[in-house]
N, C-alpha and C positions, 0 to 999 in steps of 0.2 A: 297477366289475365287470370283471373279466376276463373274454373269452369266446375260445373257440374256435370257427374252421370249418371244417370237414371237408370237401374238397375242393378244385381247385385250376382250376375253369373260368370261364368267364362270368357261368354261373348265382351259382356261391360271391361272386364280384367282388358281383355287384350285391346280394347280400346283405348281405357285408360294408358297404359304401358306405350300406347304408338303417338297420345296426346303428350307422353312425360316428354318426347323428345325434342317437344319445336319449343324451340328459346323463349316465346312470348307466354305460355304459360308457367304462370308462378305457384300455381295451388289448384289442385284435382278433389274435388270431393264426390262421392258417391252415397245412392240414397235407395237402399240401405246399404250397398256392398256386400262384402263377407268377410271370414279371419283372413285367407289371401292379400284381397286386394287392400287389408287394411296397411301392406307394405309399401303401399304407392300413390294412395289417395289418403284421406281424413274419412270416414264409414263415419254415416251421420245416422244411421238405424231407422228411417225412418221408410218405410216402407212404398216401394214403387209406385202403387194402386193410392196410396195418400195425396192425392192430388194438391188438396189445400195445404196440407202442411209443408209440404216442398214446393210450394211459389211462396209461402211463408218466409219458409228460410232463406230462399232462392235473394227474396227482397233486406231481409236483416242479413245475409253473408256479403249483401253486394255482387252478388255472382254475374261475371260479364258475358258467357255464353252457357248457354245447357246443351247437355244431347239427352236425347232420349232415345233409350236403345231397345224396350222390349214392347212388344205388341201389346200388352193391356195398357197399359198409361198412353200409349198412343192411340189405340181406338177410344178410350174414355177423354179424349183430350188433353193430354199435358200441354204436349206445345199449343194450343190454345189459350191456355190461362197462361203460361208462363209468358206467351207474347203480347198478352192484356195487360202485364205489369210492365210489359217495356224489356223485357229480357229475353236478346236474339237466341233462336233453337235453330238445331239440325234435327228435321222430322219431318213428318206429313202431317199439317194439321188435321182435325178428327173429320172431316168432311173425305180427305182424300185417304184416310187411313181405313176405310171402308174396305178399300179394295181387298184386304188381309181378312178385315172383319166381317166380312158377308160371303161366303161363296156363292150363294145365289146373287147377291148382286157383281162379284167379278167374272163369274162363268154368262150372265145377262149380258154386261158389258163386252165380252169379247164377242158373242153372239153378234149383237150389236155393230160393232164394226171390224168384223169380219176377221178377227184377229185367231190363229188356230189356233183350234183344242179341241178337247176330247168331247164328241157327242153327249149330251145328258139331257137328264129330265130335272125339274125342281117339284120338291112335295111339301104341302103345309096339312096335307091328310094322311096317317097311316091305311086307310084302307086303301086308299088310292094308289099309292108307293105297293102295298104287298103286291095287287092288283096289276102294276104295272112289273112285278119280279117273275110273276108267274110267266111270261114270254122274255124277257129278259136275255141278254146275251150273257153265259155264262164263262170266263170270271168275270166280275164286275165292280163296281168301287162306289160303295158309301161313304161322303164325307157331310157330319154334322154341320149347319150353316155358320155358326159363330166359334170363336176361339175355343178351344177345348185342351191348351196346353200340347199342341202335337197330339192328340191324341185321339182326336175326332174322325178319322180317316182309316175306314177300313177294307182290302181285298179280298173279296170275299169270293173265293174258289169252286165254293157250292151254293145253289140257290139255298139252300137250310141256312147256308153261313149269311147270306144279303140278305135274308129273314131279320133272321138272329139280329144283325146290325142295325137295321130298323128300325126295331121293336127297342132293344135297347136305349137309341136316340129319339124316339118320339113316345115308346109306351113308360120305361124303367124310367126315362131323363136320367141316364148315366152323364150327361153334359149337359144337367139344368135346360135353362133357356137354349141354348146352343144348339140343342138339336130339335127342336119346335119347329124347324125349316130342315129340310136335307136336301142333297144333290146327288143324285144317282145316273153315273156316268161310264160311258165305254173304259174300258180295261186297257192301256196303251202299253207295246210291248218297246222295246231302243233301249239305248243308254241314258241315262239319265244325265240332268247336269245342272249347277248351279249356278246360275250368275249374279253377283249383286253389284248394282251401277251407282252411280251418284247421277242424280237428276234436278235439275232448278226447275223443274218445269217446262222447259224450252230445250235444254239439249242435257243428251243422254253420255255419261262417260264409265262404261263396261269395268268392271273391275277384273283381274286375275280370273279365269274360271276356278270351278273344283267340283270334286266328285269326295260325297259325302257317304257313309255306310252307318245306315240308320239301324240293321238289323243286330242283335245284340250278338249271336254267337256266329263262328270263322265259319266262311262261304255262304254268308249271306242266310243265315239259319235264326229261327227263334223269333219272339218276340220285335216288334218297332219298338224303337229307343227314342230320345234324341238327339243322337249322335255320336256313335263310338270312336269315331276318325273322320279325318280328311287329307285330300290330300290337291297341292295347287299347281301347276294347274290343271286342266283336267283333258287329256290325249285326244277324247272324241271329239272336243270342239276345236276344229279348225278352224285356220284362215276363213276360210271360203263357207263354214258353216256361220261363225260371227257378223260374217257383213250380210247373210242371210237374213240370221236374228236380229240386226237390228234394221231393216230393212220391213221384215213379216211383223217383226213382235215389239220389240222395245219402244222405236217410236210413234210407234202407230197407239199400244198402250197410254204413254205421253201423254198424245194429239186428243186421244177418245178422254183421258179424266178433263183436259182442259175445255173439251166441248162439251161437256157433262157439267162444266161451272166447278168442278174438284180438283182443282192445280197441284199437281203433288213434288214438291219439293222432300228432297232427305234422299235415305238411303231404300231403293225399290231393288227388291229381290225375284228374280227368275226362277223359274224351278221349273227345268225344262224337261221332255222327252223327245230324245229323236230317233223318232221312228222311220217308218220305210217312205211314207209321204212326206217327211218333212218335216221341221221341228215343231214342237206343240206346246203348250204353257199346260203343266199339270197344275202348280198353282203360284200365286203371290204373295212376297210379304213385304210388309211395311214398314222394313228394319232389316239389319242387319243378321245373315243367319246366325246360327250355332251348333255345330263347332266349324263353320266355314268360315267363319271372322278369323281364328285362329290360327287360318292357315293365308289368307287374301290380305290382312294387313302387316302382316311379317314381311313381306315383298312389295306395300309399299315404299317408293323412295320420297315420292313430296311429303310437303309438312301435313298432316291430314288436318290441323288446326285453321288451316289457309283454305284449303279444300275444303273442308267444311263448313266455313265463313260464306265462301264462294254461292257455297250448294242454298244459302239460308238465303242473298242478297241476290241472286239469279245471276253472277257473272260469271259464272261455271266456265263459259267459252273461252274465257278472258285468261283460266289459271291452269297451268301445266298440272296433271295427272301422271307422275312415271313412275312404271313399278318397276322393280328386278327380272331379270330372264333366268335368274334360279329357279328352284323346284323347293316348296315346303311340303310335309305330310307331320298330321297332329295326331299322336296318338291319345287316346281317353280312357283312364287309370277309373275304372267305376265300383262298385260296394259290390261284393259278391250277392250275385239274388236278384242283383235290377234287372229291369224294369218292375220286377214284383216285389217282393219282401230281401230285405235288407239286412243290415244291422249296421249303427254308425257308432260314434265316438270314439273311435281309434284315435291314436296319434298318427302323423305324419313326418317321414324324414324326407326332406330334399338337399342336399348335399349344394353349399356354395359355393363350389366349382363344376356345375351342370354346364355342361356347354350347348343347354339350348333355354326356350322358354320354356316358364311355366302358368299357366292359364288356371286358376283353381276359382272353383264353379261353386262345389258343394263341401266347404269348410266354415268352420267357426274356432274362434279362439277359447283357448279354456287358460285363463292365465296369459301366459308368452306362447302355452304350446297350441298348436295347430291340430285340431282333428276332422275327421272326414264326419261331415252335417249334412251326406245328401245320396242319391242314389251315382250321379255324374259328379266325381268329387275333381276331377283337374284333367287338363291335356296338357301335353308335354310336345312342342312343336320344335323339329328341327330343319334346318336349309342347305341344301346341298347342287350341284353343278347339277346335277342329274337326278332322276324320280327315282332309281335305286339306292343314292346315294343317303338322300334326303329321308327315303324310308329305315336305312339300314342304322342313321343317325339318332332320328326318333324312338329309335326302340332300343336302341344302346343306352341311351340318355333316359329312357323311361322304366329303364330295368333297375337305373342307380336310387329310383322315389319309389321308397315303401311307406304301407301301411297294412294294418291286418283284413283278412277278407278283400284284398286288392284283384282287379280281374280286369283285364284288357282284351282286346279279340288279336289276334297273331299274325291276322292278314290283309291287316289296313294298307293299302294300294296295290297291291295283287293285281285286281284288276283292271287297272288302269296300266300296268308295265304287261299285260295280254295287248295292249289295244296301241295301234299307229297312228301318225298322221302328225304334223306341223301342229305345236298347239298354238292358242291364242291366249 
């Protein structure tokens, strides 16, 4: 089979790499990819948000499955047009991919049918929004209504700061259109958690958890990123907190897009907090995380090509889901400076005897050689019996890949080896 993937980051890399393994595929192309992935797929350069031009090619390559793995081609519709030409997708068509694409209309929906989360308000007025900070619970959380690249979601610790945030997304349009609408919501304090399921619509299958560390510098300090590490599974979610989740949240989510007329097939992400009531959805995506891909499909053992077929034809119930009872943690090699100012064009070495993977996000080729093209240039994911071990592997394995201006955080699962409990 021929498959496409739609994307060209880390997250796509490691997808790609879990599809090279099932026997039925014969050729991996990616649109646009990066220098990385161009070791594993065919990089067709054409860019994600190119809708027409990748069902173009999709139909002159013959391609017999797509995935579509980042949030903009799936809110704009990819797997729509691609499945107008006749050619099966893993996604949310753009009706159900809403649910990522609007926080006002996913925070409405959970309201709706009663699924928890975080009290808020929605604003399509800034006076209205300042007006309503002025009593305000303070800290509090601005998040922009549409896609803002990660970056739309702010906590703001002082009422100056939920001003500030505001006025930025409805007065500056620091996120264009995107924040024309905001969500301003209680502050939720627990552990956090990730889960991304495979969904057909009708039944939900949980993948590995994990606990992500978004902040760029060690003990959770500095700037939101998009992901300095992870690590699988993740200690807080237990047995008994799982069949909670998907009891309160997951398929009640499901149940609510199918009664809404928005069937959402693909891959649906959780982004939990569990707090002292109980766990809460802080938000949703419509796709596969990043860098939590990285560390959830290392540890799967089915063919994900099957699973995936499954998740597109609704017979999800029908196909085995098995992951490993190992432990992965992904460390993330980024441009010294990110999430601010940079500088790229380095070379990179990764030595052909790494004894783990590698996931490279923000590269391009110059020639045969590989340089760092981005602020998150690669994660370096190792597996181990145990969450210390798994940790202690990744960082061995991630000390061996240089490049200049290279910058890691030191304490990717730290907190997770503080925390107890049976995981799931």
């Amino acid at each position: 089979m021929k498959v496409l993937v739609v994307g060209g980051g880390g997250r796509e890399h490691a997808i790609i790499k879990s599809l090279k393994k099932s026997p039925r595929v014969t050729e991996i192309f990616a649109a646009p990819g990066n220098g990385g992935i161009a070791a594993d797929a065919v990089c067709t350069g054409i860019g994600a948000k190119d809708l027409p031009a990748i069902a173009d090619f999709a139909k002159k390559e013959g391609i017999d499955f797509a995935v579509v793995a980042p949030d903009d081609p799936l809110v704009l519709g990819c797997v729509d047009l691609l499945e107008g030409e006749g050619i099966p997708c893993f996604g949310p068509n753009k009706a159900a991919a809403i649910l990522e694409g609007s926080k006002v209309f996913s925070k409405d929906l959970m309201k709706k049918y009663k699924i928890p989360t975080a009290h808020y308000e929605t604003f399509d007025d800034m006076q209205a929004a300042l007006h309503y900070l002025e009593t305000a619970p303070i800290p509090t959380v601005v998040k922009a209504d549409g896609l803002a690249l990660g970056k739309g979601v702010t906590i703001a610790e002082t009422r100056e700061q939920a001003v500030e945030a505001v006025r930025a997304c409805m007065e500056d349009k620091v996120f264009g259109d995107s924040g024309s609408h905001i969500v301003i919501e209680e502050f939720l304090t627990g552990p956090e958690v990730s889960v991304l399921s495979f969904t057909d619509g009708k039944t939900v299958v949980p993948m590995i958890s994990s606990m992500d560390h978004k902040r760029v510098g060690d003990g959770d300090t500095g700037p939101n990123t998009g992901g300095m590490g992870t690590v699988a599974p993740n200690p807080y979610y237990t047995e008994e907190m799982a069949q909670r989740c998907m009891k309160e949240i997951f398929l009640p989510t499901v149940e609510a897009m199918n009664a809404e007329g928005r069937p959402f097939k693909g891959c649906l992400y959780f982004g939990l907090m569990l707090t002292a009531d109980g766990p809460k959805v802080i938000e949703y995506n419509c796709r596969f995380g990043d860098p939590e891909t990285q560390v959830v499909l290392p540890l799967l053992e089915s063919d994900l090509l099957t699973v995936m077929e499954a998740t597109a034809k609704g017979i999800l119930a029908e196909t085995e889901v098995k992951f490993s009872h190992q432990h992965a943690c992904c460390v993330v090699l980024a441009s010294e400076g990110y999430p601010k100012q940079y500088e790229t064009g380095f070379p990179i070495t990764i030595p052909a005897d790494l004894e783990a993977e590698v996931y490279v996000a923000g590269a391009k080729l110059d020639g045969e050689v590989l340089k760092t093209a981005g602020g998150r240039v690669l994660g370096v994911t190792a597996l181990g019996e145990s969450l210390q071990e798994a940790i202690d592997r990744a960082y061995a394995q991630a000390g061996k890949v240089t490049f200049a201006n290279a910058y890691c955080r030191k304490d990717i699962g730290q907190r997770a080896l503080q925390a107890g409990g049976t995981v799931k």
